[in-house]
C-alpha positions as CSV (number, residue, x, y, z in Angstrom):
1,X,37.8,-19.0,-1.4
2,X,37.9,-21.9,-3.5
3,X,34.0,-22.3,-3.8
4,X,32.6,-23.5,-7.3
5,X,30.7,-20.6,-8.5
6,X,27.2,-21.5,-8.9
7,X,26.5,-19.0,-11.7
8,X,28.3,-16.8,-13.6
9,X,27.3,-13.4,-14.6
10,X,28.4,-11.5,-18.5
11,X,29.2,-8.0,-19.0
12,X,25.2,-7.4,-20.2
13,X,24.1,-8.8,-17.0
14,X,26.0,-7.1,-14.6
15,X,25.6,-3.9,-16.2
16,X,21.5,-4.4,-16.1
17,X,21.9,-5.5,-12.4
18,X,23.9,-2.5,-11.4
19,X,21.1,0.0,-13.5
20,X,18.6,-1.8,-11.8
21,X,20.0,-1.4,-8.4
22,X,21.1,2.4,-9.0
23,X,17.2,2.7,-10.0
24,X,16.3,2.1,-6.4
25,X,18.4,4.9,-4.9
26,X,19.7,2.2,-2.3
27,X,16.9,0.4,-1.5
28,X,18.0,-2.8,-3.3
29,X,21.4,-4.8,-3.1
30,X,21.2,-6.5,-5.9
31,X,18.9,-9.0,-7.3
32,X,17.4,-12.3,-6.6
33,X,16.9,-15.1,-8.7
34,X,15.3,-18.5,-7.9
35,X,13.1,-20.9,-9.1
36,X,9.1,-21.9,-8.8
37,X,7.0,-24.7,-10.5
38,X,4.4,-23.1,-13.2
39,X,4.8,-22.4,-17.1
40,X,3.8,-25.3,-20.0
41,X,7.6,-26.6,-19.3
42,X,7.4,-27.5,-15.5
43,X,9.9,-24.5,-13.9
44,X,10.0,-21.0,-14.1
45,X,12.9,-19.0,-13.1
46,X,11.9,-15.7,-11.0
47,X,13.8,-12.2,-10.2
48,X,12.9,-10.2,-7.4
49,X,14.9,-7.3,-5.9
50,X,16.9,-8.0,-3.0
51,X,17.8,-5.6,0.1
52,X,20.3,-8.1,1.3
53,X,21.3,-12.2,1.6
54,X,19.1,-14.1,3.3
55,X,20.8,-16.8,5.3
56,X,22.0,-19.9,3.4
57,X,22.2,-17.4,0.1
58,X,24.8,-17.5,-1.9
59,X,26.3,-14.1,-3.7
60,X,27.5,-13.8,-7.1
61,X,29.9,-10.7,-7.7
62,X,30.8,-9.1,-11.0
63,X,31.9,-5.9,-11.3
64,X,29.6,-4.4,-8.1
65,X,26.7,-6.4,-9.6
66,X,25.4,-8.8,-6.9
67,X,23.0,-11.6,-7.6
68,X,21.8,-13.5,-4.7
69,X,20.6,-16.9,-5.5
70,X,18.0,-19.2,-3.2
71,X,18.9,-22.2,-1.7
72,X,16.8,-24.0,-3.1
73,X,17.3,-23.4,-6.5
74,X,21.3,-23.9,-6.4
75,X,21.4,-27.2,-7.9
76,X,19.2,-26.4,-10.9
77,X,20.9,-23.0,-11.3
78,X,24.9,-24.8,-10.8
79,X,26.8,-24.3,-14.2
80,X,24.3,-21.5,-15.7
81,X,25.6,-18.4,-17.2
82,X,23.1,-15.4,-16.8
83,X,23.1,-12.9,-20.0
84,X,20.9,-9.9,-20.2
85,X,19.9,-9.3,-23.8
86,X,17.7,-6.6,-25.9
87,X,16.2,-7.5,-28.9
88,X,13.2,-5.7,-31.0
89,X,11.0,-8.3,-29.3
90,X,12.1,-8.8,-26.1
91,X,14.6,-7.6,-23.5
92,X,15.6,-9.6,-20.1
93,X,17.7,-11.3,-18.7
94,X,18.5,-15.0,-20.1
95,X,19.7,-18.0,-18.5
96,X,22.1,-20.3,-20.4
97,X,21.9,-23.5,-18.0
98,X,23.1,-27.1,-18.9
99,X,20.6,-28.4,-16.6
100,X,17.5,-27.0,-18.5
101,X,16.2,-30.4,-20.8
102,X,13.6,-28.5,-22.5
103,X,11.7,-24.8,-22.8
104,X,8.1,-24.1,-24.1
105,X,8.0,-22.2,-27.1
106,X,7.8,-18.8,-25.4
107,X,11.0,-18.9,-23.5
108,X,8.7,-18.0,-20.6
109,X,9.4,-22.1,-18.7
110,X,11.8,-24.6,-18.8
111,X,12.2,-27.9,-17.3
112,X,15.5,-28.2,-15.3
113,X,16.5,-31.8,-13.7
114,X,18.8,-31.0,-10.4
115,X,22.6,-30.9,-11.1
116,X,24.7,-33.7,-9.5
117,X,26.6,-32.2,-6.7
118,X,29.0,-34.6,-7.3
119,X,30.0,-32.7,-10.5
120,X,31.1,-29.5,-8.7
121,X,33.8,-31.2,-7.2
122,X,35.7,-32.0,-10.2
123,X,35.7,-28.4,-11.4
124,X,39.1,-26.6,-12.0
125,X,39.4,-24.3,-8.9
């Protein structure tokens, strides 16, 4: 394949996606994730349920978990690990992205600058 991955996916993630998914007795395919102006920091990120790709999507595998992410939120989602954590407070899914320069205090926004294409290239393969 040879593709840089876009995102990458832990154990905790995959898991949620594939509860979530088995929740919805075969109505979803996995997940969606994207992103949208709004919050105090500038971006938000946003998860919908997906049925399938829609073209120009790319598909992030682990373990039978799929995540489909929109093309037009590739190049601020490039490099991100996605976690899914439980805590008394909260529980979600979490987004660990080198391209994030900021977050409000609730965790709820961030502001994200655009990766450099450029940089996928130099990855290992």
């Amino acid at each position: 394949m040879g593709r840089f991955a876009i995102m990458t996916m832990t154990d905790a993630a995959a898991e949620r996606v594939r509860d979530i998914v088995a929740a919805r007795d075969g109505e979803a395919a996995g997940i969606r994730v994207g992103v949208k102006k709004g919050g105090c920091a500038g971006m938000e990120y946003t998860i919908d349920l997906a049925s399938e790709a829609k073209p120009g999507e790319d598909v992030i595998e682990r373990d039978g978990a799929r995540v489909f992410v929109a093309p037009e939120a590739v190049l601020f989602l490039l490099g991100t690990q996605m976690d899914y954590e439980q805590t008394v407070l909260r529980s979600g899914f979490v987004f660990n992205n080198p391209n994030q320069t900021s977050a409000c205090g609730c965790g709820e926004s961030v502001e994200l600058r655009p990766a450099d294409p450029a940089a996928t290239q130099r990855q290992p393969a």
